[in-house]
N, C-alpha and C positions, 0 to 999 in steps of 0.2 A: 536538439534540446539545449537549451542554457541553464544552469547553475546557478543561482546567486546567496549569496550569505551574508547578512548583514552581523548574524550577532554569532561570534564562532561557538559558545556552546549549546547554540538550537542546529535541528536540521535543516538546512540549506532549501528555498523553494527551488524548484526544478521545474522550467515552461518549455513547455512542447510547442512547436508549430503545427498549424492544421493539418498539414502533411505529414509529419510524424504521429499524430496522432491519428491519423486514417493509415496509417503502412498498422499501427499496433493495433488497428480497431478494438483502443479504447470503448470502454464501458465501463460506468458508475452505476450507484447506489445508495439508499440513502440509509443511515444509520437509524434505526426504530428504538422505541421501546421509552426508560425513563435515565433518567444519571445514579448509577451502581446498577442496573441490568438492562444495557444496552445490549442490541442485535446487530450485527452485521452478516452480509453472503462471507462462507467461508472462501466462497476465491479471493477477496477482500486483503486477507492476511498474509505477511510476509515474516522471513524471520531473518534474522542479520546473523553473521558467521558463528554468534554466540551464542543463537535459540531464542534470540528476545523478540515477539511477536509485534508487528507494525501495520500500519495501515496509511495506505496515504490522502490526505482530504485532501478537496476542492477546495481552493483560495479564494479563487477568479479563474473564469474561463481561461482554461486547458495551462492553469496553473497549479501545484500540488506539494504538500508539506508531508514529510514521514511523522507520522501522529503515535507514539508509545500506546499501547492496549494492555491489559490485564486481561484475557482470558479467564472464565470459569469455567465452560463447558464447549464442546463441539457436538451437536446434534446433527448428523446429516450436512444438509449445504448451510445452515443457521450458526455463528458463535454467540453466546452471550460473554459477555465484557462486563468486570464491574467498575473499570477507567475507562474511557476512550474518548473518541471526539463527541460534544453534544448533538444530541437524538436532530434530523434535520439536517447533518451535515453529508456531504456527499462523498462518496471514498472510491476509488476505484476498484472495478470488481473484475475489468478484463484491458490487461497490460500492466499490470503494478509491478510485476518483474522487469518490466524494461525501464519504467520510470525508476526504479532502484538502480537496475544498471546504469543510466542516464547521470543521478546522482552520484553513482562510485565512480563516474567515468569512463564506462567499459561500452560506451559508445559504440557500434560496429560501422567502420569505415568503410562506407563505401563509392 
């Protein structure tokens, strides 16, 4: 995966190669619902060392941005969000932990 930042107070996109993202068997989603009660799959969500809940959207194929969420409720595998990405966008719903680790760096050498 590479890294890139253009503006330093956004998060960084992070692009996978196809192989990396067949070793993660990646899997998205797409964000339902309306703007102040959007839906996401709960596997979608991440949270950074200080509880703040994330999610990463689709860019551009097997490209992905850490997206800020508002959380209102967690029902089963469903959250409702009253921030998030607009309804339509695609988030990752299996691997967003390693795109996270990818973006911190924690890379596994192998």
């Amino acid at each position: 995966a590479t890294v890139e930042s253009a503006d330093p107070s956004a998060p960084p996109r992070v692009k996978f190669t196809e192989e990396a993202a067949r070793r993660v068997e990646l899997l998205t989603s797409k964000v339902t619902g309306r703007t102040g009660n959007l839906t996401v799959d709960y596997a979608a969500l991440i949270y950074d060392k200080k509880g703040k809940p994330w999610v990463y959207a689709v860019t551009e194929p097997l490209t992905f941005v850490r997206m800020a969420v508002d959380v209102t409720r967690i029902d089963g595998t469903k959250v409702t969000l009253s921030d998030g990405p607009p309804p339509g966008t695609e988030v990752v719903t299996q691997g967003a932990t390693e795109v996270y680790g990818a973006e911190l760096g924690m890379e596994a050498n192998h």
